[in-house]
Backbone of each chain as ProteinMPNN parsed JSONL, in Angstrom:
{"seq_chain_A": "XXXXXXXXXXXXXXXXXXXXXXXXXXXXXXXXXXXXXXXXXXXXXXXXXXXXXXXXXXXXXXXXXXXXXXXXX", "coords_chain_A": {"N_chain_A": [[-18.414, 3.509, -9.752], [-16.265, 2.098, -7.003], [-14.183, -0.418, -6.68], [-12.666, -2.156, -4.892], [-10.129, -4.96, -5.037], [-8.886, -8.277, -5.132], [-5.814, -9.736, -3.28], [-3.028, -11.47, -2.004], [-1.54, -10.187, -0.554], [-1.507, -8.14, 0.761], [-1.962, -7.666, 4.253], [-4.228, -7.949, 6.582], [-5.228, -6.603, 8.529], [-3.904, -4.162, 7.649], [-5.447, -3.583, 5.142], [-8.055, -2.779, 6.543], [-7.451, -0.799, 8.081], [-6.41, 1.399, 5.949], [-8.772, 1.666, 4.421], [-10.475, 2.863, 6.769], [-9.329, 5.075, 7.031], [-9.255, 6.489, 4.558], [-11.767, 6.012, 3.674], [-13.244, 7.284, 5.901], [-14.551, 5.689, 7.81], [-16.632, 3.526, 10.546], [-14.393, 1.292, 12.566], [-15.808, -1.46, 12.222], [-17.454, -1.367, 9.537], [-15.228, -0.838, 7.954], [-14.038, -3.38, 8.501], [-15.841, -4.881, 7.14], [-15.67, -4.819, 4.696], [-13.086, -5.881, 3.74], [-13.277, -8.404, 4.59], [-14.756, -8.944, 3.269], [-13.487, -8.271, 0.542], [-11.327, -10.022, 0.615], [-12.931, -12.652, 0.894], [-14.066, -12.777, -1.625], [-13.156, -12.167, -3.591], [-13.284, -9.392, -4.695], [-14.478, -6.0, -3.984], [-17.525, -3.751, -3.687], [-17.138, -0.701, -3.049], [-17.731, 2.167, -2.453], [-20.147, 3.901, -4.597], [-20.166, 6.911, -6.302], [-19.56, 10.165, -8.239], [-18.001, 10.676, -10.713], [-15.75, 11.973, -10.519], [-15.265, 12.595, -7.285], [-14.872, 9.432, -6.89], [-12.334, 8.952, -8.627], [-10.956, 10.129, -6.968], [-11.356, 8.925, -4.846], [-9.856, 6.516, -5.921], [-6.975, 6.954, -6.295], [-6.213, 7.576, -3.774], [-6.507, 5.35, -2.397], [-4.842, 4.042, -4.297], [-2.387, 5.258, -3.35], [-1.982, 3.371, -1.192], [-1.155, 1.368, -2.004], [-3.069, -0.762, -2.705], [-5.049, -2.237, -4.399], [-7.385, -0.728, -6.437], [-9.972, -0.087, -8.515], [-11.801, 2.11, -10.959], [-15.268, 1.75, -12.244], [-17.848, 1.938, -14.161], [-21.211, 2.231, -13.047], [-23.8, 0.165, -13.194]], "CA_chain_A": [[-18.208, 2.905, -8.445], [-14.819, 2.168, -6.978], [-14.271, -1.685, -6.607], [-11.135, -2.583, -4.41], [-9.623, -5.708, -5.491], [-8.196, -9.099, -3.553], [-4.519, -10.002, -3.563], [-2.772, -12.503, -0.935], [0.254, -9.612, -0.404], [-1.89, -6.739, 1.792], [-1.908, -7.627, 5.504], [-6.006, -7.664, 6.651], [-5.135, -5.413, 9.396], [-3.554, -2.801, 7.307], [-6.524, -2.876, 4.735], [-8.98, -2.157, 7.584], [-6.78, 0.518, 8.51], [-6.692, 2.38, 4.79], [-10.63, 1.672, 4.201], [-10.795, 3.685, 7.935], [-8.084, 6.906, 6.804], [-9.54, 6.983, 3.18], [-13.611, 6.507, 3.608], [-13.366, 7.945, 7.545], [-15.47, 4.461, 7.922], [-15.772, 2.715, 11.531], [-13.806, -0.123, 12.213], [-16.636, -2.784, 11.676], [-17.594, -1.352, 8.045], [-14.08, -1.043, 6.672], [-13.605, -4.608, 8.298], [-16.825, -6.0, 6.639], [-15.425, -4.554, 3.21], [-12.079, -5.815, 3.831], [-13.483, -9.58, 4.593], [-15.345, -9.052, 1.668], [-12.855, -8.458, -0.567], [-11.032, -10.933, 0.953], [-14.081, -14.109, 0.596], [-15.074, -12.946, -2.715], [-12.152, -11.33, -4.146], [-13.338, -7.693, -4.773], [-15.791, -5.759, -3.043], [-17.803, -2.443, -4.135], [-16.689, 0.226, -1.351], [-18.592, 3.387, -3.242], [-20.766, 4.534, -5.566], [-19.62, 8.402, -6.327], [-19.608, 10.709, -9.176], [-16.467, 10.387, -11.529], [-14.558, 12.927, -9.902], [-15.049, 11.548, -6.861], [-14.139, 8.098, -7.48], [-11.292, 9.213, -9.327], [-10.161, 10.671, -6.025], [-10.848, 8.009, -3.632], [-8.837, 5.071, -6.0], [-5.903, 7.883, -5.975], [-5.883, 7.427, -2.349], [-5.864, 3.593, -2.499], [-3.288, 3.488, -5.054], [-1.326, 5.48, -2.818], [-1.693, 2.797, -0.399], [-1.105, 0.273, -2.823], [-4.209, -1.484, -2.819], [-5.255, -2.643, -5.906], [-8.553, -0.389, -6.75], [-10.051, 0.771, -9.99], [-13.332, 2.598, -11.194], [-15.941, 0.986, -12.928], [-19.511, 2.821, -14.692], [-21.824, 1.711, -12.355], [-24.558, -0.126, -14.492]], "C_chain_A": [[-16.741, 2.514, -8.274], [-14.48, 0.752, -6.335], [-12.56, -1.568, -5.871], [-10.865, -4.231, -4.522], [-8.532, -7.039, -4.523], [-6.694, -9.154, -4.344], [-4.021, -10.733, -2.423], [-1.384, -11.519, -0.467], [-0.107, -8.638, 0.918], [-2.364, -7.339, 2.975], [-3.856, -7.032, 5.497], [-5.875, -6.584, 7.879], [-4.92, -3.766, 8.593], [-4.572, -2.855, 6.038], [-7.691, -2.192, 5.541], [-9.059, -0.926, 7.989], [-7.002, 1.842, 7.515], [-7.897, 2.297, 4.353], [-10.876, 2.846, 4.942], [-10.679, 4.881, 7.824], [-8.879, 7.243, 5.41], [-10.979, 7.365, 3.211], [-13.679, 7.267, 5.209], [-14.602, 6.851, 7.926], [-15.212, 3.93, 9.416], [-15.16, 1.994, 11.077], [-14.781, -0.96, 11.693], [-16.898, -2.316, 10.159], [-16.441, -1.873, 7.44], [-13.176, -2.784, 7.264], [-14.781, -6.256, 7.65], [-16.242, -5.916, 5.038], [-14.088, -4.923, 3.054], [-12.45, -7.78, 3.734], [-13.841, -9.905, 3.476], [-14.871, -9.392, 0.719], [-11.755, -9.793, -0.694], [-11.365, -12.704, 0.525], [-14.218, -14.017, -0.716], [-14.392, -12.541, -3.667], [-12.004, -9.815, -4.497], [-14.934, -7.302, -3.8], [-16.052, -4.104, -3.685], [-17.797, -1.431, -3.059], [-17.308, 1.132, -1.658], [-19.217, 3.607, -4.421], [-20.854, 5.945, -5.408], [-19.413, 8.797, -8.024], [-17.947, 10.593, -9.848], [-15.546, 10.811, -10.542], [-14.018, 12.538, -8.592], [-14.576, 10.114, -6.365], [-12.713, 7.956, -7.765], [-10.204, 9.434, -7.691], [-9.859, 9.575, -5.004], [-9.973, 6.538, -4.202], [-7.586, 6.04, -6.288], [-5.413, 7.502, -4.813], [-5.436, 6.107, -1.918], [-4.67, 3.47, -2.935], [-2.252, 4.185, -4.084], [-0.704, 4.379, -1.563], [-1.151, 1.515, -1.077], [-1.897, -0.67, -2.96], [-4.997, -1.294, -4.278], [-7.026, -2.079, -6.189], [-8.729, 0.392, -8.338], [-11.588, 1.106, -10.275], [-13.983, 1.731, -11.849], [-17.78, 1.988, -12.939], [-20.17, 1.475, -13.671], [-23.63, 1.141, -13.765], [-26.377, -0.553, -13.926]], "O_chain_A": [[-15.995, 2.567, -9.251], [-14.532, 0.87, -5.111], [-11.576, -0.995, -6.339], [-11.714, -4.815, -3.848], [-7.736, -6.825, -3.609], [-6.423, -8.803, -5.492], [-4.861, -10.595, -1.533], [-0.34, -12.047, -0.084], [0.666, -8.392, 1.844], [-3.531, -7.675, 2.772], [-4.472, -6.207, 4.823], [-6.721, -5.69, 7.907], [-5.477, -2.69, 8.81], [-4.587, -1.676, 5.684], [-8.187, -1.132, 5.161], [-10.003, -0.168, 8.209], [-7.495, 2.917, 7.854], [-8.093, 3.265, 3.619], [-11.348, 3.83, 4.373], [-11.454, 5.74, 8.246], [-9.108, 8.44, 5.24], [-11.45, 8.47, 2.942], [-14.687, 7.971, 5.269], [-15.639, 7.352, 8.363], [-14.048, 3.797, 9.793], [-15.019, 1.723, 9.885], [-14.587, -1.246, 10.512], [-16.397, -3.146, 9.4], [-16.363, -2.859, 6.707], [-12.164, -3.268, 6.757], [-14.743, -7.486, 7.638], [-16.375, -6.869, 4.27], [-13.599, -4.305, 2.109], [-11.887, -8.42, 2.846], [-13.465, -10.839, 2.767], [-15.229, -10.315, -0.012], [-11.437, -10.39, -1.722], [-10.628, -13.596, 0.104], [-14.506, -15.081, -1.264], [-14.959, -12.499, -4.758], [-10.958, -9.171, -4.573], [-15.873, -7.907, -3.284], [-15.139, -3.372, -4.067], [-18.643, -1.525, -2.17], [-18.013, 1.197, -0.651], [-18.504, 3.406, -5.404], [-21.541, 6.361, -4.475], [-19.17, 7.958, -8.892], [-16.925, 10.426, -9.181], [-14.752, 10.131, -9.892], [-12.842, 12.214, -8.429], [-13.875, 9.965, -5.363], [-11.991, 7.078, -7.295], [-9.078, 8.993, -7.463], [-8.79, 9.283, -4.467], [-9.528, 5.677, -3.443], [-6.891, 5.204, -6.865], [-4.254, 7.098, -4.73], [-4.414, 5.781, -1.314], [-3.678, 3.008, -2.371], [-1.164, 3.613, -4.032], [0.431, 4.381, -1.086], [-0.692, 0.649, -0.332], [-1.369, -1.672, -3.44], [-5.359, -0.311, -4.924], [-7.9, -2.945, -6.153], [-7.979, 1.102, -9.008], [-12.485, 0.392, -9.827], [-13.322, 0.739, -12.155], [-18.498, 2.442, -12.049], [-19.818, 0.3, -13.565], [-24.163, 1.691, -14.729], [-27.234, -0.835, -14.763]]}, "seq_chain_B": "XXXXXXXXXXXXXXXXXXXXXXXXXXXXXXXXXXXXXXXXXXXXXXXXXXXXXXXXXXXXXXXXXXXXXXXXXXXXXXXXXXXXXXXXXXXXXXXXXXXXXXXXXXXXXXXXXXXXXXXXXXXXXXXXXXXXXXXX", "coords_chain_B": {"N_chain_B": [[15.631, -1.211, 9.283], [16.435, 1.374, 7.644], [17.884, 0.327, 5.988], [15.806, -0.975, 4.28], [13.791, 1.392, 3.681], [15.425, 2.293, 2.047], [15.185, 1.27, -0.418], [12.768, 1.961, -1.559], [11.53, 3.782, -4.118], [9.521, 1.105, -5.431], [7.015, -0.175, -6.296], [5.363, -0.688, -9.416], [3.824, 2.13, -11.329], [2.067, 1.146, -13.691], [1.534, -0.781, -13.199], [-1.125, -2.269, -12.902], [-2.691, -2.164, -15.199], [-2.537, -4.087, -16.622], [-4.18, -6.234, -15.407], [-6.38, -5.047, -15.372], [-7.473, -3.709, -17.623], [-8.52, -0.86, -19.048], [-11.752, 0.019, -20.615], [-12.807, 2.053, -22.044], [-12.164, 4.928, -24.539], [-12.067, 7.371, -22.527], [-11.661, 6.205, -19.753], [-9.175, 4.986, -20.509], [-7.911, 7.664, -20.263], [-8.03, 8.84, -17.859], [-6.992, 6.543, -16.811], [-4.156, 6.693, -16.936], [-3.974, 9.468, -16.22], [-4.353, 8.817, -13.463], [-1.869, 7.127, -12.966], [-0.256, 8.617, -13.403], [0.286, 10.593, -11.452], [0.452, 9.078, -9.292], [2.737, 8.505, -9.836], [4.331, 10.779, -9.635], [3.735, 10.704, -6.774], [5.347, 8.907, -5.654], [8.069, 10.535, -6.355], [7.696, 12.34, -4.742], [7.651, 11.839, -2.792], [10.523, 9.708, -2.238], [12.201, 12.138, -1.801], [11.454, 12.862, 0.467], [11.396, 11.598, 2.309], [14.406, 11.029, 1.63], [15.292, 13.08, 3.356], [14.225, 12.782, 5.762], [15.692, 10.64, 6.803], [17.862, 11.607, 6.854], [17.48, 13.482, 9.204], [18.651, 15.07, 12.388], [18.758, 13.226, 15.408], [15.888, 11.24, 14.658], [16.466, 8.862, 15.111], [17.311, 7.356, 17.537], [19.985, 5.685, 20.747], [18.834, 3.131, 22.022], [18.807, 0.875, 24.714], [18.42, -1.78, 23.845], [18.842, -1.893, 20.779], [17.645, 0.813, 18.574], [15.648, 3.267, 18.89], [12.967, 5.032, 16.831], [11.925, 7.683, 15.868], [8.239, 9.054, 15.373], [5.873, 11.031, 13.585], [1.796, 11.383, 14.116], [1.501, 11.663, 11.473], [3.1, 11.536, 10.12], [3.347, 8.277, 10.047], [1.71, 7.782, 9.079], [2.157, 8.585, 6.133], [4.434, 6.78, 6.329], [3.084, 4.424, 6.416], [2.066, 4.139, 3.577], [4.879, 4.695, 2.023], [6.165, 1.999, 3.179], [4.274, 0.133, 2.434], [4.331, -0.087, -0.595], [6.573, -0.766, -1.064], [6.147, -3.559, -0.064], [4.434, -4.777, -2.038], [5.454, -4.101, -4.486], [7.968, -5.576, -4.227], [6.452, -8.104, -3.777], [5.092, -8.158, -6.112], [7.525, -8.029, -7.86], [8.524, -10.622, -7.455], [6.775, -11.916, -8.767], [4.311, -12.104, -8.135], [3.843, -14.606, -5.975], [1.615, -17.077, -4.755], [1.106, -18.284, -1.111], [-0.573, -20.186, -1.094], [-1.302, -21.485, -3.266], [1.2, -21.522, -5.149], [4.301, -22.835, -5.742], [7.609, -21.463, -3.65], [8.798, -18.33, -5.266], [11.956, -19.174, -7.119], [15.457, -19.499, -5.11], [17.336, -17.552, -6.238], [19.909, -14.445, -5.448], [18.832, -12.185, -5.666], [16.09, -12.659, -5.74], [16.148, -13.977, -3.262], [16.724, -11.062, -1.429], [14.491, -10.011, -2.159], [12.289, -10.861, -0.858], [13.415, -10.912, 1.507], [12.881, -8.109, 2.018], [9.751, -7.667, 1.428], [8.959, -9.495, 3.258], [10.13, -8.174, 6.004], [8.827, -5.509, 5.5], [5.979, -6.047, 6.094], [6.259, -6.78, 8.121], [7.38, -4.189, 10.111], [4.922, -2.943, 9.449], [3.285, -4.268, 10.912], [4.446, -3.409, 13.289], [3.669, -0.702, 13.335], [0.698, -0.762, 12.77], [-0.045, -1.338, 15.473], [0.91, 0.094, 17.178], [-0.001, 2.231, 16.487], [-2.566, 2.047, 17.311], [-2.766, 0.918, 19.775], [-4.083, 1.185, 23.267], [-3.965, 4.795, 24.494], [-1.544, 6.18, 26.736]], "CA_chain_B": [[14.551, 0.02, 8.972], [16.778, 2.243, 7.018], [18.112, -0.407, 4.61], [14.469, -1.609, 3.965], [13.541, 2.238, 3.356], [16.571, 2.642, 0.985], [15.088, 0.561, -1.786], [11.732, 2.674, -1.971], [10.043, 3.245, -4.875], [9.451, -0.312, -5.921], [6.207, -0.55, -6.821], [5.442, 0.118, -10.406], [2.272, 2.357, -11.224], [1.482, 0.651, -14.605], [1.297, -2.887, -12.763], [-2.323, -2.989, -12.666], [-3.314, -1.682, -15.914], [-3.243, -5.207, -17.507], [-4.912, -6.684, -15.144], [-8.085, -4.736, -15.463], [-7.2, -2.708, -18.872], [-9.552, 0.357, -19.226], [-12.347, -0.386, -21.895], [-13.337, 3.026, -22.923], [-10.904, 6.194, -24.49], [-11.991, 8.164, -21.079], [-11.339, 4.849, -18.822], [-7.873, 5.028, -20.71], [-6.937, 8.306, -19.689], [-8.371, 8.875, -16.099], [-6.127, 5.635, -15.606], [-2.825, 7.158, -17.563], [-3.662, 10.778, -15.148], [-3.973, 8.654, -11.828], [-0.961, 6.639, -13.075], [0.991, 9.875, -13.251], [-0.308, 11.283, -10.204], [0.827, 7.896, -8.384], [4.612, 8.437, -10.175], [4.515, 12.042, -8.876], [3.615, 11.136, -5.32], [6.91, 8.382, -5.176], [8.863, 11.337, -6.431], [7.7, 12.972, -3.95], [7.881, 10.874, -1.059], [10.942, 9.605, -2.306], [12.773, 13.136, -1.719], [11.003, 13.275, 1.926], [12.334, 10.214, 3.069], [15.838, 11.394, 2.08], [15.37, 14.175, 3.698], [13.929, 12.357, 7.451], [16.436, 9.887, 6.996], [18.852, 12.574, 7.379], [17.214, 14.439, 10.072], [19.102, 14.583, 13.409], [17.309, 12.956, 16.403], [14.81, 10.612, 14.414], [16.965, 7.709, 15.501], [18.193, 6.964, 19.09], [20.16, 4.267, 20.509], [18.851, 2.209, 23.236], [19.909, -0.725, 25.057], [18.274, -2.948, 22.618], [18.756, -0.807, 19.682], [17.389, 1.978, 18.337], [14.2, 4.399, 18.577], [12.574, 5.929, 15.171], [10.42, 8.95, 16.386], [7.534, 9.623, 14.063], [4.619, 11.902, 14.551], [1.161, 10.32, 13.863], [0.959, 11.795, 10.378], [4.384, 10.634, 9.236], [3.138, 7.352, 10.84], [0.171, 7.174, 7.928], [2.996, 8.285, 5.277], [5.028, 6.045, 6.499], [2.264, 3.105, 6.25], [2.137, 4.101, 2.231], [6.018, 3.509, 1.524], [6.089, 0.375, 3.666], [3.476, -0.966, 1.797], [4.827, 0.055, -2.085], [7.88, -1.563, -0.776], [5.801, -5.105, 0.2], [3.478, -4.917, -2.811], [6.281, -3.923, -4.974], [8.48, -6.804, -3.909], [5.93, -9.449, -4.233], [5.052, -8.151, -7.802], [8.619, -8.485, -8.77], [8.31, -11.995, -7.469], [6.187, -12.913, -9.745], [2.978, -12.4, -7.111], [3.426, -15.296, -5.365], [0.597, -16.791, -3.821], [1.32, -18.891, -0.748], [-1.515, -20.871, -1.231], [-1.296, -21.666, -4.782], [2.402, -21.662, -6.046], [5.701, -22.528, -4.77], [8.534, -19.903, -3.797], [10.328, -18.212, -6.425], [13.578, -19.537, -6.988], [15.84, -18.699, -4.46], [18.21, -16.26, -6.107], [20.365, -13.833, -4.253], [18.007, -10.784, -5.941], [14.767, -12.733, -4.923], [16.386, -13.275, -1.323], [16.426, -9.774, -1.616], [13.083, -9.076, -2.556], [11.544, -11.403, 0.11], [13.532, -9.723, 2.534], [12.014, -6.814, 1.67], [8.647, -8.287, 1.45], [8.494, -9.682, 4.974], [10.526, -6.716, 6.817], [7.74, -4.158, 5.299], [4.909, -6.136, 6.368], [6.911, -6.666, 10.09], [7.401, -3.018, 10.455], [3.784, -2.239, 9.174], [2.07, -4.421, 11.633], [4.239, -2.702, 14.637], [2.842, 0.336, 13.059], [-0.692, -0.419, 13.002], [-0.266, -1.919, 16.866], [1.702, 1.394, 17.916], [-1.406, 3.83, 16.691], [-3.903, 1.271, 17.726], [-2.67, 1.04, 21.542], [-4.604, 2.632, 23.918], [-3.032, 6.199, 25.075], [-0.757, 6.006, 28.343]], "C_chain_B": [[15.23, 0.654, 7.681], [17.114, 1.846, 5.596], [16.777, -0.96, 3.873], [13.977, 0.277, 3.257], [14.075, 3.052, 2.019], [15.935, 2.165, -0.424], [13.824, 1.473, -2.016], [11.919, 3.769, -3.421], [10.393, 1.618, -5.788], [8.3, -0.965, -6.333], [5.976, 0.418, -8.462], [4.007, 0.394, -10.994], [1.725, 1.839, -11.977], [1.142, -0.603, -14.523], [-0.29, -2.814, -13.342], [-3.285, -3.009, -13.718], [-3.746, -3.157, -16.933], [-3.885, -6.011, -16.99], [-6.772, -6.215, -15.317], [-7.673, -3.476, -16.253], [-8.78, -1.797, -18.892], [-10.697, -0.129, -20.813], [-12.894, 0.859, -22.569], [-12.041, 4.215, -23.272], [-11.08, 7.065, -23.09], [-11.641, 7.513, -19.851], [-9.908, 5.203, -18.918], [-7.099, 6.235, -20.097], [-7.171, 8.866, -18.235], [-7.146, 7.6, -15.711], [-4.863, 6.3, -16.001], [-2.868, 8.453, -16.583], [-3.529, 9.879, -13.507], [-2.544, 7.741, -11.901], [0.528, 7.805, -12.429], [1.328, 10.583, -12.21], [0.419, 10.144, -9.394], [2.656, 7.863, -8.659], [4.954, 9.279, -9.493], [4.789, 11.707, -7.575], [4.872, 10.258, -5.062], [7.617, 9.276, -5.106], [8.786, 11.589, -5.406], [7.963, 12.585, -2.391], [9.32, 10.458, -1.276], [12.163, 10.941, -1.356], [12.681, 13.601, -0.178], [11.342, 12.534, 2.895], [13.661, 10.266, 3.133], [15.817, 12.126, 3.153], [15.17, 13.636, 5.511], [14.804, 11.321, 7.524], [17.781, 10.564, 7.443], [18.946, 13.447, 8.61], [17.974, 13.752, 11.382], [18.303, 14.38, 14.126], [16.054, 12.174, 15.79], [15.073, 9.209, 14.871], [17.957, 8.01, 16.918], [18.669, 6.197, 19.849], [19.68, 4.275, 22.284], [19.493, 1.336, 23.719], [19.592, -1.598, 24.203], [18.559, -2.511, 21.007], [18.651, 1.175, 19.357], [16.059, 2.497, 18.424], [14.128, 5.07, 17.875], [11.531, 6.615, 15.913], [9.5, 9.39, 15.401], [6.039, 10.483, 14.567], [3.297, 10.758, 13.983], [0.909, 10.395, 12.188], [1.894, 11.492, 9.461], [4.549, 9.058, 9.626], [2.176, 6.782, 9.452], [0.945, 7.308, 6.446], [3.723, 7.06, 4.805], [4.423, 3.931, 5.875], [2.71, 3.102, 4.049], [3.792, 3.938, 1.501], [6.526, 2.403, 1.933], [5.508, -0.12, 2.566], [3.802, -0.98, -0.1], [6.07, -0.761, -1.75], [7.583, -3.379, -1.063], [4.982, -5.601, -0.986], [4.275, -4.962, -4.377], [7.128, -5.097, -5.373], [7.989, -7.582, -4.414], [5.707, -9.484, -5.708], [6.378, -8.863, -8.718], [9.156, -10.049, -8.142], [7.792, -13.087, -7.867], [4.926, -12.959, -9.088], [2.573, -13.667, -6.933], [2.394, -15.703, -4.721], [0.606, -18.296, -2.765], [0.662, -20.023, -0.618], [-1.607, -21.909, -2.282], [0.215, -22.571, -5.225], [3.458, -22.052, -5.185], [6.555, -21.43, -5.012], [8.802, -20.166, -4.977], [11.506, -18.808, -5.907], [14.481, -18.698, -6.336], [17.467, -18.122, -5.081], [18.763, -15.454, -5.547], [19.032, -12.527, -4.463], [16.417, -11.759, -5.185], [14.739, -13.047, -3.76], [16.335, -12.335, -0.807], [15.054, -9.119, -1.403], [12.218, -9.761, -1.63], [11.342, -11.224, 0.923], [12.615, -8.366, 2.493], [10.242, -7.114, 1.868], [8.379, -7.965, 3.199], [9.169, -8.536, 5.766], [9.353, -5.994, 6.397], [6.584, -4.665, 5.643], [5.081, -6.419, 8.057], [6.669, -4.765, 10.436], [5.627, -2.201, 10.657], [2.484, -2.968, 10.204], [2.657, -4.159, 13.267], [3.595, -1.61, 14.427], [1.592, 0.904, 13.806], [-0.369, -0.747, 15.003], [-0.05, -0.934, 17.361], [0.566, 2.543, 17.736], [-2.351, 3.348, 16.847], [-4.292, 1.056, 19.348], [-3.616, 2.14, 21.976], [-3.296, 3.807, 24.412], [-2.539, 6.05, 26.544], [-1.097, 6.982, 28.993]], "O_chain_B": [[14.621, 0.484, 6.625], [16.903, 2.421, 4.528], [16.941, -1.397, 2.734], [13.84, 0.212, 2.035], [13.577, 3.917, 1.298], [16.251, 2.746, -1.463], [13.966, 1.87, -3.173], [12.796, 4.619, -3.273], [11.316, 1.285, -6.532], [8.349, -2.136, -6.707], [6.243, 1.598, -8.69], [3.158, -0.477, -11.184], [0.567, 1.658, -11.598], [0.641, -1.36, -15.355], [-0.498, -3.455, -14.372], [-4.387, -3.546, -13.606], [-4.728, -3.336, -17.654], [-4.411, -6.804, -17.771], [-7.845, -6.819, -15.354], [-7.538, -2.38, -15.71], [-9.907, -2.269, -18.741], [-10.228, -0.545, -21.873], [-13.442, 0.71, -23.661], [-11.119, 4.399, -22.478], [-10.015, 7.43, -22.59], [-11.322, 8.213, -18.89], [-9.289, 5.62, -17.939], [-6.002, 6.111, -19.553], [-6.213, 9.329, -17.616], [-6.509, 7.603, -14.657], [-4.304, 6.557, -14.935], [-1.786, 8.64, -16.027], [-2.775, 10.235, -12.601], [-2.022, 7.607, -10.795], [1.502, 7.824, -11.676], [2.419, 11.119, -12.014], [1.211, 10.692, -8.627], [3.537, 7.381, -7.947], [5.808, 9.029, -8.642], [5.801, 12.152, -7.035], [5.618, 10.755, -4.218], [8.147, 9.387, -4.001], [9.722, 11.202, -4.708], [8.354, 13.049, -1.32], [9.866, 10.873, -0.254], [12.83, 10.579, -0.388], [13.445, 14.394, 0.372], [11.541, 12.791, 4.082], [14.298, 9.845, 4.099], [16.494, 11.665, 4.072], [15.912, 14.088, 6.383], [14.731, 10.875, 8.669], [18.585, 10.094, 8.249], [19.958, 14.001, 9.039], [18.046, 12.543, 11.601], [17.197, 14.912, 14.035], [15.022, 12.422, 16.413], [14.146, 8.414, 15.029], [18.967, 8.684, 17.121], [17.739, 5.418, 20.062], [19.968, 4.967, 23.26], [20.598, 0.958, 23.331], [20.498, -2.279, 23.723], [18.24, -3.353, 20.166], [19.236, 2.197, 19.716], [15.272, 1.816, 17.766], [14.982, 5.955, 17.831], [10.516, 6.153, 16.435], [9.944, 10.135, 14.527], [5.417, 10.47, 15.63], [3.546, 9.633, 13.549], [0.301, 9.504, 11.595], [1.688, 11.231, 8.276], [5.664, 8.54, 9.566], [2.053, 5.635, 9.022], [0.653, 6.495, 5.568], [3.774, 6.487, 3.717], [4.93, 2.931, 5.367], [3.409, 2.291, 3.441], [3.948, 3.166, 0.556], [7.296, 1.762, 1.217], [6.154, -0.778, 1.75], [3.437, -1.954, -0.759], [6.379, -1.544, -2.648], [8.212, -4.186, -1.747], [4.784, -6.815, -1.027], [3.856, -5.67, -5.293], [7.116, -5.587, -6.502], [8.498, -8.089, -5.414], [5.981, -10.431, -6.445], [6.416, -9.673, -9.644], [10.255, -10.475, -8.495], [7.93, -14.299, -7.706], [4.26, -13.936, -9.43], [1.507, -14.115, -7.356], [1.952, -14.854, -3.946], [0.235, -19.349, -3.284], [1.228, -20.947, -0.034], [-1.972, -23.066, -2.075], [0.34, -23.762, -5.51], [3.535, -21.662, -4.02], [6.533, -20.654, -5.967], [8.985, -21.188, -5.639], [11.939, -18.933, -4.762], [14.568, -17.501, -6.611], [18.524, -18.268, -4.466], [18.098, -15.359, -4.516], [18.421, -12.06, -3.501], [15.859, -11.358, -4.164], [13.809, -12.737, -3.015], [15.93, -12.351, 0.355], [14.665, -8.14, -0.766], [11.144, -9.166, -1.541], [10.267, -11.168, 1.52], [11.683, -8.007, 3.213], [9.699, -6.437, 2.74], [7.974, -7.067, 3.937], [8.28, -7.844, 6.264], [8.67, -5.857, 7.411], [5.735, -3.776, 5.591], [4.239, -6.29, 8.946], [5.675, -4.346, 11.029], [5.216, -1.375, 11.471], [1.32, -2.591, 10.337], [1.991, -4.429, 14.267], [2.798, -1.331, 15.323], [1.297, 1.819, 14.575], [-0.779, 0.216, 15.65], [-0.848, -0.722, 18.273], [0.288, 3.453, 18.517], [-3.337, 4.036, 16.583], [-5.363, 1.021, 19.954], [-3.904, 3.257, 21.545], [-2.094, 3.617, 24.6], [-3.347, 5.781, 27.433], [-0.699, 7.122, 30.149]]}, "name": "protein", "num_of_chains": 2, "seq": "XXXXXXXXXXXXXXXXXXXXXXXXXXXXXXXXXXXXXXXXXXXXXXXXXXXXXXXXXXXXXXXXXXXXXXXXXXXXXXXXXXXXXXXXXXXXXXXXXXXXXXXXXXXXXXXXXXXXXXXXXXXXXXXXXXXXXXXXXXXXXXXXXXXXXXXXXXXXXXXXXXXXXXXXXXXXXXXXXXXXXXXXXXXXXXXXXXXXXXXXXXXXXXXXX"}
């Protein structure tokens, strides 16, 4: 699964935005997973096969948003 | 804009690895390939940014300034070295947290890096406002 991660540096607009471009998510999802990570400090955005996964915290990191995989258990 | 663009790459890909260190040998190197993959793409952006920083006609002067012309897909680039810039910054600030800590010490280099900071998160929320407008 691909856990995105809080930090007090990333603008809540412009995570909303890279949730939107990366998962192709409406607005209201990628701003419920954005509050989320926000209130609670991380939030689980997918469950996806390695490869997968691998690809969509690629995409994060390019945004600089602090995401990393994790075996789903 | 341009001097704020100048300092890019500034985030560093191995930041995050001690915060949430890999616990298995296949954890370890999936993060060491997207590490590399994340060095690559600065290179690469790095070299593309010279390159539109140079281009004639991306900058135009107005009466108040200047106009940066970007299409919408060097608009979503654009979002990703803004934000290595602001994420970057704050790291090498010690990841302040305004909540929490007081400023870093004001140094001329962490006047620097603050600048930097707040300019890349100014620019990035005319950004989002500019591809969020409705269409004229």
């Amino acid at each position: 699964m691909v856990i995105c991660w809080d930090d007090p540096v990333n603008l809540m607009d412009y995570v909303t935005h890279v949730f939107q471009k990366v998962f192709g998510w409406p607005k209201g999802k990628a701003e419920y997973h954005m509050r989320q990570v926000h209130e609670t400090g991380k939030s689980v955005l997918i469950r996806e096969s390695l490869e997968k996964a691998e690809h969509y915290v690629h995409q994060l990191q390019r945004y600089s948003l602090h995401a990393t995989m994790e075996r789903d258990h | 804009m341009v001097s704020l663009l100048r300092r890019y790459p500034v985030m560093i890909a191995a930041h995050y690895r001690a915060r949430h260190p890999a616990r298995t040998p296949e954890a370890k190197k999936n993060q060491e390939l997207l590490e590399d993959a994340l060095a690559e793409q600065q290179n690469e952006n790095r070299r593309n940014l010279e390159l539109l920083l140079k281009e004639p006609g991306r900058f135009t002067e107005h009466d108040l300034g200047f106009v940066f012309k970007l299409s919408y897909p060097e608009v979503e680039w654009l979002f990703q070295v803004l934000n290595d810039i602001r994420v970057g910054s704050w790291i090498q600030l010690g990841e302040p947290d305004p909540d929490k800590a007081p400023p870093a010490q004001a140094t001329e280099e962490n006047v620097q890096l603050a600048w930097a900071l707040e300019m890349a998160g100014l620019f990035e929320h005319v950004l989002l406002e500019a591809i969020n407008a409705p269409a004229e």
